[in-house]
N, C-alpha and C positions, 0 to 999 in steps of 0.2 A: 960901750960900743956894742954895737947888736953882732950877736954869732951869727958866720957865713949859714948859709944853708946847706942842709943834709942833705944827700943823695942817696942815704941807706936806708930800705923798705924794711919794717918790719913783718916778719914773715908767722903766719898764724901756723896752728898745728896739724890741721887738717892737710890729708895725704895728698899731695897732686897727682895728676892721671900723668900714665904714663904715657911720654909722648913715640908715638911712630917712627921709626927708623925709613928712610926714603931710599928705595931700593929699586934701582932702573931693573926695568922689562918685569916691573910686578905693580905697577900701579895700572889702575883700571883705563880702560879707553875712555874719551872724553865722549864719544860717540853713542856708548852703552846708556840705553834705556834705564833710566832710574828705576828701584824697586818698588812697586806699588802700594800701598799703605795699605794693612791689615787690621781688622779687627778682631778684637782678643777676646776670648768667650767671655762670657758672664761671670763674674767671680774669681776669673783670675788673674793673679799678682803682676804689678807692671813692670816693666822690661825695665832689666837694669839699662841705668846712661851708660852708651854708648857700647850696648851689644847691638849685634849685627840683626838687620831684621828678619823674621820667619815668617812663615807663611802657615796661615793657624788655618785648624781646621772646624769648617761651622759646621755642627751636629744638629741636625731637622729635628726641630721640636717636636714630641710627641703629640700624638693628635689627642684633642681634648673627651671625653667621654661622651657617644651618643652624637658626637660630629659626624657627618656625610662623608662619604670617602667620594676622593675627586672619579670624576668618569671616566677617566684614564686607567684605574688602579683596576689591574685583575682581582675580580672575587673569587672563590671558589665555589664549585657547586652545591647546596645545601642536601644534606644526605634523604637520602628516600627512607623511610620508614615503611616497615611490610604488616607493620600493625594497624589495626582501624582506629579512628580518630575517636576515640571513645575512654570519657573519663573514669570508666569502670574497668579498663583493662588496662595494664602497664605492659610496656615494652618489654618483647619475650616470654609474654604470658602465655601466647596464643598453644602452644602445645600442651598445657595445663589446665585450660579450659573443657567442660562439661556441656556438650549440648542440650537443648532441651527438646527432650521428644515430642513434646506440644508444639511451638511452632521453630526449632531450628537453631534458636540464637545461641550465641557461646557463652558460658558464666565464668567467672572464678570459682578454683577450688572450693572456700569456702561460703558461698552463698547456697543457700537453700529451697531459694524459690528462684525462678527465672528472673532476669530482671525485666524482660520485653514483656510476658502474659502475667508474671507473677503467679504462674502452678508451678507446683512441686513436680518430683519425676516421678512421686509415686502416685502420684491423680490420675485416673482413670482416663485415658484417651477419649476425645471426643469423635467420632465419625461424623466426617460429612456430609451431609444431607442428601445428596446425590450417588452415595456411595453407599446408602441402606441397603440391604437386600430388598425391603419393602420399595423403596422408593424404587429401585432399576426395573423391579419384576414391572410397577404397573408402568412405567414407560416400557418396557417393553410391549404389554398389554395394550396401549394406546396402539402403537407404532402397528402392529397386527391388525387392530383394527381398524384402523385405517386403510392397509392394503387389501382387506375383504371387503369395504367400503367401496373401494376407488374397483376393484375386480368386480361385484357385483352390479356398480354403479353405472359400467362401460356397455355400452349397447353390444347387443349380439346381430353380426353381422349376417345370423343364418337365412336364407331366404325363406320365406314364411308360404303356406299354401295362400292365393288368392280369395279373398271371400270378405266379405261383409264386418267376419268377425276376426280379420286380421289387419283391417284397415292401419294402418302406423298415425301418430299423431304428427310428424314430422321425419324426416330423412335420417336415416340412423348412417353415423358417419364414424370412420374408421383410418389406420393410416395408409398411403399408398402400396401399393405392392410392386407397381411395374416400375420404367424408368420412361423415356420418353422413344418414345417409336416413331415411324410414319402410318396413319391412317385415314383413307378415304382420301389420299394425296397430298393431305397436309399430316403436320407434325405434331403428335398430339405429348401434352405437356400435365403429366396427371399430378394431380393435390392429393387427391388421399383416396381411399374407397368407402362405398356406401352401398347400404338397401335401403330400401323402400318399395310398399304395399301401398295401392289407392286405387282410384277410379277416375279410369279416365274421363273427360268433360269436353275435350278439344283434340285433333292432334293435323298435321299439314305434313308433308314433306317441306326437309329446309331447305329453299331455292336455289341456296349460294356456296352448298355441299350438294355434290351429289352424294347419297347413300344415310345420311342422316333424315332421320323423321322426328318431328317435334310434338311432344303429348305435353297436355297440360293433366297433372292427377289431382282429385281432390282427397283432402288426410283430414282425419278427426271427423270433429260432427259434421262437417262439411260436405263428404261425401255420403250422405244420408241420401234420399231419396228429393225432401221440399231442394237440397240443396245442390242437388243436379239438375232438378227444374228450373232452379233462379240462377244459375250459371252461364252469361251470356258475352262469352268469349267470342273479340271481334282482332281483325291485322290490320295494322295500319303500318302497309311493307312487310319489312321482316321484324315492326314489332308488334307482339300478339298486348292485348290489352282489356281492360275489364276481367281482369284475373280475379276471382273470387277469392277472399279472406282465408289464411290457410291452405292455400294451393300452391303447387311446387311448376318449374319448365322443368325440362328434363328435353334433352337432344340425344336422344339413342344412337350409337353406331352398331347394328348388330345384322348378321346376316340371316339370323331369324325371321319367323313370318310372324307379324305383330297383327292382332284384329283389334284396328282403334274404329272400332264401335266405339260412340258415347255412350257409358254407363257401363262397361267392361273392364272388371277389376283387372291388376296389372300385377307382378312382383314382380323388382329388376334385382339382378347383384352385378358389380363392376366395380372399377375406379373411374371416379371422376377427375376433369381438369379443364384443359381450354385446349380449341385447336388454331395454329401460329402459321401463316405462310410468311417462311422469311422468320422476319424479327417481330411482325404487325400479328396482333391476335385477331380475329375471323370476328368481326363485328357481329355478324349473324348469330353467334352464339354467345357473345357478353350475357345475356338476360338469362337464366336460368343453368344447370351445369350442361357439361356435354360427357356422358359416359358410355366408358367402352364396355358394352353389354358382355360379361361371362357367364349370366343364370338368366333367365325369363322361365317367368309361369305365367298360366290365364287361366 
């Protein structure tokens, strides 16, 4: 006969978990958000069955070496150094440094020559060239002579006696003296002052002034004798023309009594300039200067 069947388990050795005790107003709401699943750092040990779950904490991997740091991340300032970027001086040298009397730069202690010129300190200074005694004397000695150049060089404004053998080669000019006045009704506007010695060859009163007389002088060899005879000054208006080579206009303002005989040497001293009705310069006297007579000889 076959035996009924067992109903009795054989039970192994391993411990059973123990089971929970069911305890009203302590089990959890059905409602409550399950706890979210964690991960467990690198390396470590796994959660016994049936502990409660944590909440691990992930630790930011260190950044790799020579990696960028993100553009968010404050840097800080990099420090200012007060040294010069020079591989011959180390930081905090500079108080212990030796100038060099040749040209300035700073050495270490222990070097013996510069290192910018390479002289010692006890090499003879050079002077610079401009800084000879020789060399400053003879610029000064130019510079001098030059100002007795230019002094000697500058015409003398003195009026000359009239004569043959003071004739001027040209108009000896100088700078103004006066400022601008009224003369003969108009406004006279002076440029600078001059003399001038010649002979006279032509002379008119000027029609469009009254009180102004107009001489034509002849200067240099010009006023020679053949060369008052070949001088054949003609008006065409108020412009005089066939002006011989070397001959100057001159429009006198002077209350003097002038002898324009042709062939009657002249000296004038004055300033010259132009006379302006208005703002319009006196067309009558554009050709040749117009000046205000303060010396005359004959």
């Amino acid at each position: 006969m076959s035996q009924p069947p067992s109903y009795e388990f054989e039970e192994d050795d391993a411990p059973k978990p123990e089971r929970k005790k069911f305890i009203p107003g302590l089990e959890p709401a059905a409602s409550a958000a399950p706890l979210a699943p964690t991960l467990a750092a690198p390396g470590a040990p796994p959660a016994a069955p049936g502990a409660p779950p944590t909440a691990a904490v992930r630790k930011a991997p260190a950044p790799a070496p020579g990696a960028a740091k993100s553009p968010g991340a404050a840097q800080a300032p990099a420090p200012v150094s007060s040294e010069p970027d020079n591989p011959d001086l180390k930081p905090g040298s500079r108080k212990d440094l030796w100038n060099c009397p040749h040209c300035g730069t700073g050495n270490k202690p222990e070097r013996t020559t510069c290192r910018a010129c390479g002289k010692s300190p006890s090499d003879a200074k050079e002077t610079p060239v401009w800084k000879k005694p020789k060399v400053i004397a003879a610029v000064v000695g130019v510079l001098v002579l030059l100002v007795v150049i230019v002094v000697l060089l500058r015409p003398s404004l003195e009026l000359k006696p009239p004569g043959a053998s003071s004739v001027d080669r040209g108009i000896r000019r100088g700078s103004a003296q006066t400022i601008e006045c009224d003369l003969v009704g108009k406004t006279f506007i002076p440029k600078g002052r001059l003399s001038v010695t010649g002979r006279i060859c032509a002379s008119r009163p000027l029609s469009a002034v009254d009180g102004v007389i107009s001489v034509v002088l002849l200067l240099g060899a010009g006023a020679a004798d053949d060369g008052l005879a070949a001088a054949n000054i003609t008006y065409n208006n108020q412009v005089i023309e066939n002006i011989p080579p070397g001959a100057v206009v001159l429009h006198l303002i002077t209350k003097e009594k002038i002898d324009v005989t042709k062939g009657a040497y002249l000296s004038v001293l004055g300033d010259y300039g132009q006379l302006a009705e208005g703002s319009l310069i006196v067309s009558a006297t554009e050709q040749g200067d117009v000046v205000a007579v303060d010396q005359l000889r004959q």
